[in-house]
N, CA, C and O atoms as a GROMACS GRO file, in nm:
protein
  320
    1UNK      N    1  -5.807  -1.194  -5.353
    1UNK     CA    2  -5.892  -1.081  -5.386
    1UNK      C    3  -6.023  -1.130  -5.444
    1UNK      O    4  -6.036  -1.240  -5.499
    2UNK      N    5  -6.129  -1.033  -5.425
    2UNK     CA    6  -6.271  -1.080  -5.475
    2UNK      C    7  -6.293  -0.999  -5.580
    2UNK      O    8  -6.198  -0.921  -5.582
    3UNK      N    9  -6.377  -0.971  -5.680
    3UNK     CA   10  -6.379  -0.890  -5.773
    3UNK      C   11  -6.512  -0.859  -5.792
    3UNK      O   12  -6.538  -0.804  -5.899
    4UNK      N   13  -6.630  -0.887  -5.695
    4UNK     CA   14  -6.792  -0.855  -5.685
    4UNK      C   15  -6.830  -0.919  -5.853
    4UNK      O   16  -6.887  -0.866  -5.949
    5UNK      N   17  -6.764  -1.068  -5.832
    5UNK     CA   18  -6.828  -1.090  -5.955
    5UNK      C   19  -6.834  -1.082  -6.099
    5UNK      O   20  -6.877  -1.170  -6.173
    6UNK      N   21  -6.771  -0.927  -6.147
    6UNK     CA   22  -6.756  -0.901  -6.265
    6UNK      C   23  -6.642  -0.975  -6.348
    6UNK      O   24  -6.626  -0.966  -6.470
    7UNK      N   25  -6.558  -1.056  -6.253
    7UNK     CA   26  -6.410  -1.030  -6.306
    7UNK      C   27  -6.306  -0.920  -6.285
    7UNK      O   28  -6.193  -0.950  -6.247
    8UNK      N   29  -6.342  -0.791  -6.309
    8UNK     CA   30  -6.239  -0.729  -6.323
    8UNK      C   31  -6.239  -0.628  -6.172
    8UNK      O   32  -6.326  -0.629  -6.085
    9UNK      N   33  -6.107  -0.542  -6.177
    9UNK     CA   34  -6.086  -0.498  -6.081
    9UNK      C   35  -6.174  -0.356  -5.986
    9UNK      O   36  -6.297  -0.355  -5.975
   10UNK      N   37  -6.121  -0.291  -5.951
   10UNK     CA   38  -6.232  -0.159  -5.934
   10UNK      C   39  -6.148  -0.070  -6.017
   10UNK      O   40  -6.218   0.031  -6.024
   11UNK      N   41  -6.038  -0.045  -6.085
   11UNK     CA   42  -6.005   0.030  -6.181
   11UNK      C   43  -6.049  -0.041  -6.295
   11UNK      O   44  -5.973  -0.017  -6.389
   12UNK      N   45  -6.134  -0.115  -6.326
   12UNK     CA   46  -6.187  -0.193  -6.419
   12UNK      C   47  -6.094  -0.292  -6.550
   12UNK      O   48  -6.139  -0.331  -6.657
   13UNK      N   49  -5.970  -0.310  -6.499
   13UNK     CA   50  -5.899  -0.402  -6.564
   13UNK      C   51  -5.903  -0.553  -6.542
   13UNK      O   52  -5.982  -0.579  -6.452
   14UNK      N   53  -5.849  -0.654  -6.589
   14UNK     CA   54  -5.858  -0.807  -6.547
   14UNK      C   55  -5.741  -0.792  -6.450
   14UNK      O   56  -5.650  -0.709  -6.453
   15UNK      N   57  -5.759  -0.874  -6.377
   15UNK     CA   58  -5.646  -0.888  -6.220
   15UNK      C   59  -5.559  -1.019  -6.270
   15UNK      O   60  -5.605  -1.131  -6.294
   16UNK      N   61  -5.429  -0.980  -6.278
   16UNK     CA   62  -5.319  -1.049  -6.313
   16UNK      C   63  -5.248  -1.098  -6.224
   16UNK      O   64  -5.228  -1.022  -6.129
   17UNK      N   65  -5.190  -1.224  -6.215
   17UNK     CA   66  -5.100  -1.275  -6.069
   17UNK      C   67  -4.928  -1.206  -6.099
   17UNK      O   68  -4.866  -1.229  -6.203
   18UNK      N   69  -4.885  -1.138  -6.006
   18UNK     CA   70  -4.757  -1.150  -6.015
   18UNK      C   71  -4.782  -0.938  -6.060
   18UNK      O   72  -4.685  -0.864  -6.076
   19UNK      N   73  -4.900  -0.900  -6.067
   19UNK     CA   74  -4.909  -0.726  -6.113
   19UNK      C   75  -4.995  -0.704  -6.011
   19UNK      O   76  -4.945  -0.656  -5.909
   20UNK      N   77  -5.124  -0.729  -6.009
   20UNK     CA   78  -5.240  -0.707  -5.952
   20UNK      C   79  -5.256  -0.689  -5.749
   20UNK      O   80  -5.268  -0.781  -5.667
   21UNK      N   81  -5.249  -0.553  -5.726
   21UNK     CA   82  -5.302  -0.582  -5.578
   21UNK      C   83  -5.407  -0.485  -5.495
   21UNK      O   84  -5.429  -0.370  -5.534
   22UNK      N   85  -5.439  -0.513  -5.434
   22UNK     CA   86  -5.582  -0.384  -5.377
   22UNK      C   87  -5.508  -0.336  -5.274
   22UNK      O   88  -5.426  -0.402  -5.210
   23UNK      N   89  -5.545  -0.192  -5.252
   23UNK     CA   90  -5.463  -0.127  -5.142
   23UNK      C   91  -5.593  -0.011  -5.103
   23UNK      O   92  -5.692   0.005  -5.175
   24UNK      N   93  -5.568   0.058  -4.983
   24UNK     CA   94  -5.632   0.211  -4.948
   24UNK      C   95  -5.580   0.283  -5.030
   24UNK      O   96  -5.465   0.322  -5.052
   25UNK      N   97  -5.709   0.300  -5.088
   25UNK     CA   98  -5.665   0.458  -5.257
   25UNK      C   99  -5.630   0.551  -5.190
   25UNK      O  100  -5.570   0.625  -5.267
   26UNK      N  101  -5.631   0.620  -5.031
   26UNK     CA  102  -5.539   0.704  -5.033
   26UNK      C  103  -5.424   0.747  -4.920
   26UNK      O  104  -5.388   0.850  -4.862
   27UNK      N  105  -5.377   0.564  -4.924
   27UNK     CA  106  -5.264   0.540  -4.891
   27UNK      C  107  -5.194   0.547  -5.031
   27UNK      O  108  -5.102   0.625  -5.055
   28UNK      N  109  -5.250   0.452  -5.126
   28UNK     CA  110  -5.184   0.391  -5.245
   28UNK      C  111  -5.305   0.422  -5.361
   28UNK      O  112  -5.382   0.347  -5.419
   29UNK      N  113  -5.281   0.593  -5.367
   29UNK     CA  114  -5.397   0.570  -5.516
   29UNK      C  115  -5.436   0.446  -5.680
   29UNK      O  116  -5.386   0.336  -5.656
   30UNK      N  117  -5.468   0.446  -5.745
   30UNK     CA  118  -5.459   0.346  -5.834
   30UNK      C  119  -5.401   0.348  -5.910
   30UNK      O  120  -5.418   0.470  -5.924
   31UNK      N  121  -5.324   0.321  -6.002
   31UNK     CA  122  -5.230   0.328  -6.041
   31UNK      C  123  -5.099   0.324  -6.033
   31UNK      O  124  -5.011   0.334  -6.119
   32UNK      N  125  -5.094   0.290  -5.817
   32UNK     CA  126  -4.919   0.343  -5.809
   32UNK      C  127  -4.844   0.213  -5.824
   32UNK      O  128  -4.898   0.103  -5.819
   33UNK      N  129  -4.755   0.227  -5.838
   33UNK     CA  130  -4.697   0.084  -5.876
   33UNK      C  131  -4.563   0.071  -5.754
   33UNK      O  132  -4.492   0.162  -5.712
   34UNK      N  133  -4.562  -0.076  -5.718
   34UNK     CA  134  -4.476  -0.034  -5.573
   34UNK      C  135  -4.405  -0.172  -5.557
   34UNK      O  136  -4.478  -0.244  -5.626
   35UNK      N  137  -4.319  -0.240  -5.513
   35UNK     CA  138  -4.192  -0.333  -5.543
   35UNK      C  139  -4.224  -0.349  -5.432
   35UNK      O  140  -4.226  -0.274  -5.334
   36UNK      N  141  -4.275  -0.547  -5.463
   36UNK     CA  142  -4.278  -0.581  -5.276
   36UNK      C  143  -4.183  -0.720  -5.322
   36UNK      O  144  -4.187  -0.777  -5.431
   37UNK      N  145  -4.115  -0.746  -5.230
   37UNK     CA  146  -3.958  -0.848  -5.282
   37UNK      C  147  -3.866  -0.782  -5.429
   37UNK      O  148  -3.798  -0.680  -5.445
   38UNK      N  149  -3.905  -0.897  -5.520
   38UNK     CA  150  -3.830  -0.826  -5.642
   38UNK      C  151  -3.935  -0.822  -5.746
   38UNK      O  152  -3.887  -0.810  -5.858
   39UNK      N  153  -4.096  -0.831  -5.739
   39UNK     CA  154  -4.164  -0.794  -5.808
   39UNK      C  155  -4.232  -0.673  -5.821
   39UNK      O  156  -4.250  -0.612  -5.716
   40UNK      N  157  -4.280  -0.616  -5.938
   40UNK     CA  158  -4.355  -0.496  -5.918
   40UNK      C  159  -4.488  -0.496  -5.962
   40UNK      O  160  -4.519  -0.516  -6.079
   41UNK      N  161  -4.569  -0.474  -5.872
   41UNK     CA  162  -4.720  -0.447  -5.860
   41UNK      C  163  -4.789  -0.330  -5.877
   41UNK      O  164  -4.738  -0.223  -5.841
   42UNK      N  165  -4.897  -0.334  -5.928
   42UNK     CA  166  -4.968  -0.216  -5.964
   42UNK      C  167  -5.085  -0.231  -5.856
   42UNK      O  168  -5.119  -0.345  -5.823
   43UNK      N  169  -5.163  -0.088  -5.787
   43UNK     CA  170  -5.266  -0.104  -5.748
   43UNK      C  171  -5.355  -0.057  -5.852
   43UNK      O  172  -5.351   0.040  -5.927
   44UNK      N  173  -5.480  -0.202  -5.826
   44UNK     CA  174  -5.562  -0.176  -5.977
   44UNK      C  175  -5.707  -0.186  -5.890
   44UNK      O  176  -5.808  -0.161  -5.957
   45UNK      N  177  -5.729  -0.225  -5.732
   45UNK     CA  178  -5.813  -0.270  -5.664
   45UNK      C  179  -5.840  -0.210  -5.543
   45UNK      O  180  -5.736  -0.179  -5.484
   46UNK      N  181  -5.944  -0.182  -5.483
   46UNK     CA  182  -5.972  -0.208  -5.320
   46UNK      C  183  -6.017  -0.320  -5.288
   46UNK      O  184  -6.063  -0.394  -5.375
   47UNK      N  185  -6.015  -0.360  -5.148
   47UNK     CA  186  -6.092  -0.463  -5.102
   47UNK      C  187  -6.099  -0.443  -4.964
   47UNK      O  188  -6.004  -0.384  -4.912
   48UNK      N  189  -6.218  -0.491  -4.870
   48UNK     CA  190  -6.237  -0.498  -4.791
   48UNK      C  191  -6.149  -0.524  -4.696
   48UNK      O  192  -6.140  -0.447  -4.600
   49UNK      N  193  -6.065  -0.638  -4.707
   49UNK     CA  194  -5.951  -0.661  -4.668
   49UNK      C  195  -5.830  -0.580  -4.675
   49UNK      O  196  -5.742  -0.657  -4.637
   50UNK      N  197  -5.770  -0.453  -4.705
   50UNK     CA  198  -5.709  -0.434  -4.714
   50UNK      C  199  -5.710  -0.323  -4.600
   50UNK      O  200  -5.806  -0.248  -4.614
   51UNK      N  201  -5.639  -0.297  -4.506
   51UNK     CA  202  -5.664  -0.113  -4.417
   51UNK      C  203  -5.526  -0.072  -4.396
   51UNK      O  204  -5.424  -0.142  -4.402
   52UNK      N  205  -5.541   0.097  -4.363
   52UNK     CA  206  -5.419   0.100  -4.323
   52UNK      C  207  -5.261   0.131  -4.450
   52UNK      O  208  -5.254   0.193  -4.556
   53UNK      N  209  -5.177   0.068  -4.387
   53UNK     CA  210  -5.067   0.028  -4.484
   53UNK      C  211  -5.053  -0.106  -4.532
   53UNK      O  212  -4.942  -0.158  -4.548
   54UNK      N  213  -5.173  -0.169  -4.558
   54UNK     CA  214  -5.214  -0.314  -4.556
   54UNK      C  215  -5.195  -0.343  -4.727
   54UNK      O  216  -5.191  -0.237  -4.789
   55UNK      N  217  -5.182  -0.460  -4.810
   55UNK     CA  218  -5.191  -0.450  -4.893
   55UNK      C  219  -5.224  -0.594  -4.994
   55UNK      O  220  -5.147  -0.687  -4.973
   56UNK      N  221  -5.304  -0.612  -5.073
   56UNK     CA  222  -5.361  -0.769  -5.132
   56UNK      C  223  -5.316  -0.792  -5.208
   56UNK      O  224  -5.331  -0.713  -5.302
   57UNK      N  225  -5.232  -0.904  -5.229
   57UNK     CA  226  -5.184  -0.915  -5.316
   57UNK      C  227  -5.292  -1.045  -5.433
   57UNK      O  228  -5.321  -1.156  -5.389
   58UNK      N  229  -5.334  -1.001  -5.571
   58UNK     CA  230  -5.394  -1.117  -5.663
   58UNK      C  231  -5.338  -1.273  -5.627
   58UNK      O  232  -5.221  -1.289  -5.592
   59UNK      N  233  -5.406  -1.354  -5.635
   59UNK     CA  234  -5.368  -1.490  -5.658
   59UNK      C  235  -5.514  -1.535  -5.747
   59UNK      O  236  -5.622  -1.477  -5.750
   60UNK      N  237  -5.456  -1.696  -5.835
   60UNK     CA  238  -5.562  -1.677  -5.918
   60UNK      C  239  -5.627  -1.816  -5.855
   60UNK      O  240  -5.662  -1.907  -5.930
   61UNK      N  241  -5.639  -1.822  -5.714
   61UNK     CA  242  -5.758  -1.914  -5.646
   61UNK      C  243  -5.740  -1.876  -5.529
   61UNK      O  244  -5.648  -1.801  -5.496
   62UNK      N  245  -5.830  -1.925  -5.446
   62UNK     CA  246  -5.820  -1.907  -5.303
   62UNK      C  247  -5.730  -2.002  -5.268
   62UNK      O  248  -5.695  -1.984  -5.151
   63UNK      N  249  -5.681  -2.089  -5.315
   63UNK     CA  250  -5.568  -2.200  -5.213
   63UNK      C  251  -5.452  -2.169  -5.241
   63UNK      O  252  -5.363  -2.217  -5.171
   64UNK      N  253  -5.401  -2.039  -5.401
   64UNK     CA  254  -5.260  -2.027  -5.378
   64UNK      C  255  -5.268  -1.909  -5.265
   64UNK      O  256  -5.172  -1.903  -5.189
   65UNK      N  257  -5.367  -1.820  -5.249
   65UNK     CA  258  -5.352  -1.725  -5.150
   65UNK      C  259  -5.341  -1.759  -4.991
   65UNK      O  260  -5.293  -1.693  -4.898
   66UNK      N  261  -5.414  -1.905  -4.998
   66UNK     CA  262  -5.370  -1.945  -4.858
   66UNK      C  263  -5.249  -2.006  -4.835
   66UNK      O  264  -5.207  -2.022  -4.720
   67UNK      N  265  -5.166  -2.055  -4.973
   67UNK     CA  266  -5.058  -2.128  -4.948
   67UNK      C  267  -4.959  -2.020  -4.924
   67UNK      O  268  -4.862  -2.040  -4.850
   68UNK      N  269  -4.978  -1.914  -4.980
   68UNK     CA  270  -4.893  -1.741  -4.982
   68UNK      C  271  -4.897  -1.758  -4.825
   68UNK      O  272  -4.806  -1.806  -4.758
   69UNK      N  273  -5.022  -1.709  -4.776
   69UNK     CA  274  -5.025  -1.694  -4.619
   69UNK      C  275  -4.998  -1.550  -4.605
   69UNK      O  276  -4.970  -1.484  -4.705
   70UNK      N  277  -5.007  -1.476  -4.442
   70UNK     CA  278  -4.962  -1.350  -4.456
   70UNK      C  279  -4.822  -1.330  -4.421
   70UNK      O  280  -4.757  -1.413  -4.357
   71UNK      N  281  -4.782  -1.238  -4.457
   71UNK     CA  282  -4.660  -1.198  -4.450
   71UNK      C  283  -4.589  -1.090  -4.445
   71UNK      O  284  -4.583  -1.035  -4.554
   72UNK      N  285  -4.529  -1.034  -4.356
   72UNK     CA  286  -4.474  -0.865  -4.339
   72UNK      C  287  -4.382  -0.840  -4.444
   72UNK      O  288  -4.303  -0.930  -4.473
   73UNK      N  289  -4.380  -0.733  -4.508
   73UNK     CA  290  -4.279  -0.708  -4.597
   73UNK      C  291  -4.270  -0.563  -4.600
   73UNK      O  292  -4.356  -0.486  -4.558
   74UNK      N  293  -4.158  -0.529  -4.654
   74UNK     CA  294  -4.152  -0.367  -4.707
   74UNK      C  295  -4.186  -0.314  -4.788
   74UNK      O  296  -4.089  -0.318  -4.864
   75UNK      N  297  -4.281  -0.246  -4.850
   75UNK     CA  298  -4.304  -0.197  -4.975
   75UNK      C  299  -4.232  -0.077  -5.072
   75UNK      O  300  -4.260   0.037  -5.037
   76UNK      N  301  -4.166  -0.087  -5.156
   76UNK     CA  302  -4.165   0.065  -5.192
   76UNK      C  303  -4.211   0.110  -5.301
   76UNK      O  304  -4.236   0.032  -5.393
   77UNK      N  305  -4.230   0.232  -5.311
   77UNK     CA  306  -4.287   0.278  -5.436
   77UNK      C  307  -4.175   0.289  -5.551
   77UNK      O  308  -4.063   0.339  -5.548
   78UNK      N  309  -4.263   0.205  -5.682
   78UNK     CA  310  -4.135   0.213  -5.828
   78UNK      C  311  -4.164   0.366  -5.846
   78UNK      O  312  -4.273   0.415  -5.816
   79UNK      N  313  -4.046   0.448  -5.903
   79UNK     CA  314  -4.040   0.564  -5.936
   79UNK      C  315  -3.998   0.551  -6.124
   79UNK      O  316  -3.884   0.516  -6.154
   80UNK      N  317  -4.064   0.571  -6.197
   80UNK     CA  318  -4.056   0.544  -6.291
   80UNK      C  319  -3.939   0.605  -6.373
   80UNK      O  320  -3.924   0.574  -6.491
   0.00000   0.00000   0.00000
């Protein structure tokens, strides 16, 4: 993920590895929080990269995100 610089996200928080991911706000408004494997993520971001049912997950450099790579998964939404 890119953050235009400021650091923080477009819901204006710091982007955390292992919480943090950008999605279509209205696929996945901000705030929703959604279980991809056995972690749970918050959307706190958009990004260019993301369309669709697409979704970014934070890493805190560009080489763990390339070592991630892409990958199909299921998402679901945490229901609190």
């Amino acid at each position: 993920l890119m953050f235009g610089g400021s650091g923080l996200t477009y819901s204006g928080s710091v982007p955390q590895l292992y919480l943090t991911i950008s999605a279509v706000i209205t696929v996945l408004p901000l705030g929703t929080m959604v279980i991809i494997g056995e972690t749970v993520y918050t959307v706190e971001d958009i990004g260019s990269s993301v369309d669709g049912h697409t979704v970014d997950l934070y890493f805190s450099s560009h080489q763990e995100a390339l070592a991630y790579g892409v990958k199909k998964q299921e998402v679901f939404q945490a229901i609190e």
